[in-house]
C-alpha positions in Angstrom: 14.7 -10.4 8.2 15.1 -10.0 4.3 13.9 -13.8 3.8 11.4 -13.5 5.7 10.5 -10.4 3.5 11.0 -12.3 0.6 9.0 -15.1 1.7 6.0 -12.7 1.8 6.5 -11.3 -1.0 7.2 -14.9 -3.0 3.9 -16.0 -1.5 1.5 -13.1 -2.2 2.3 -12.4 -5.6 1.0 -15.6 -7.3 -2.5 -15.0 -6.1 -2.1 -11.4 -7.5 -1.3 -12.3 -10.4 -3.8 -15.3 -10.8 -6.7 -13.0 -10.0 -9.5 -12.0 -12.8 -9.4 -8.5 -12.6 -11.9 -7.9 -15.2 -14.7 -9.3 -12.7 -15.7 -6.2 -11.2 -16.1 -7.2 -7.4 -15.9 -5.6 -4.0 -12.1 -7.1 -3.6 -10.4 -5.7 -1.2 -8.6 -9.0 -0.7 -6.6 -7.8 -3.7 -5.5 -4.5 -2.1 -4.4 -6.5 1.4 -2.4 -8.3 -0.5 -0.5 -4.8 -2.4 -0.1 -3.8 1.2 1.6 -7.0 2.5 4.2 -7.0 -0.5 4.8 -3.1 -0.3 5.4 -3.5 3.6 7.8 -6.3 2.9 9.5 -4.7 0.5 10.2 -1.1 2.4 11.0 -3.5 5.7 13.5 -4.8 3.3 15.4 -2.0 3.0 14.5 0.0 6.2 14.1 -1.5 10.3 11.6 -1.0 12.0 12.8 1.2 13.9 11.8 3.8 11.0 8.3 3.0 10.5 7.3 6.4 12.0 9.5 8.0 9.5 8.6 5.6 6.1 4.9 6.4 7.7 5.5 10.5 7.3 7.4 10.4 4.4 4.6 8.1 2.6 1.2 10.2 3.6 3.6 13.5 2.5 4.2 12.3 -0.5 0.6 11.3 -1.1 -1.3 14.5 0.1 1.4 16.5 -2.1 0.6 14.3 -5.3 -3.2 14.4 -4.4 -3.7 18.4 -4.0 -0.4 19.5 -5.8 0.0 17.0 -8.7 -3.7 16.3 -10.2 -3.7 13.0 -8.8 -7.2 13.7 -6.8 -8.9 14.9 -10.1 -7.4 11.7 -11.4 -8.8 9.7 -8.6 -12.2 11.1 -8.6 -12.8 11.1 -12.4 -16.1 9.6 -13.3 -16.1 9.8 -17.4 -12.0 8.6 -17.3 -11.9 5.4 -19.1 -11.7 2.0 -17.2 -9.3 0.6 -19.6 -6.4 -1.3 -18.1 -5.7 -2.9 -14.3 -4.3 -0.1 -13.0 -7.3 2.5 -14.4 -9.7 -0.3 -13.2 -8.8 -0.1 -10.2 -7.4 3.5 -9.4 -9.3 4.2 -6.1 -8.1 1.5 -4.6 -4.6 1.2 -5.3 -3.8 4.7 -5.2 -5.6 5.0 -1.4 -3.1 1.9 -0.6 -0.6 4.7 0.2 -2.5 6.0 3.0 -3.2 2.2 4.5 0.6 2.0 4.0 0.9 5.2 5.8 -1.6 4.3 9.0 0.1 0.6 9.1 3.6 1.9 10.1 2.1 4.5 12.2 0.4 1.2 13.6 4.2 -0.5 14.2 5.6 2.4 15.7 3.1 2.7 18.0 3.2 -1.1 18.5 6.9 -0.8 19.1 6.2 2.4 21.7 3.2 0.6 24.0 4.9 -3.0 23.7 8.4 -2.3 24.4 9.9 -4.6 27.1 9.9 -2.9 30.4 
């Protein structure tokens, strides 16, 4: 299971890297890919078995650092400067955490309606 994790990870990571960030572009291509290597990397450490848990524990956290922590008025700022790939692309990557979230919500449900009978 871990190579196969790190096989994902080894292959996704090049084209993140590669890509021109400073085009500004609907690319949500980019933000697939930060959920494939996030996934891999927490199913690296945790079964599957724990999705529903690492899917709780991951929209917590988020809603607490989004209402509790200043990261929504972060988030939403329109006059914030645009300086950097992470302030480019704030929305997006920070609203990976709730994709993260529904995806294993997705594989614990997966694992509840396909289980062999």
């Amino acid at each position: 299971m871990i190579r196969r994790c790190l096989v994902i990870i080894w292959t996704n990571v090049p084209w993140y890297v590669v890509m021109d960030h400073s085009v500004s572009s609907h690319s949500d291509g980019i933000h697939v890919i930060e959920l494939q290597v996030l996934s891999a990397a927490l199913f690296c450490v945790a079964d599957a078995q724990y999705s529903w848990v690492i899917a709780v524990a991951v929209i917590s956290l988020y809603q607490t650092a989004l209402s509790m922590f200043g990261l929504n008025e972060y988030i939403l700022d329109v006059d914030g400067s645009r300086v950097g790939l992470f302030d480019a692309n704030r929305e997006g990557v920070c609203s990976c955490c709730g994709y993260l979230a529904l995806y294993f919500a997705g594989v614990q449900l997966g694992r509840l309606l396909l289980r062999p009978r």
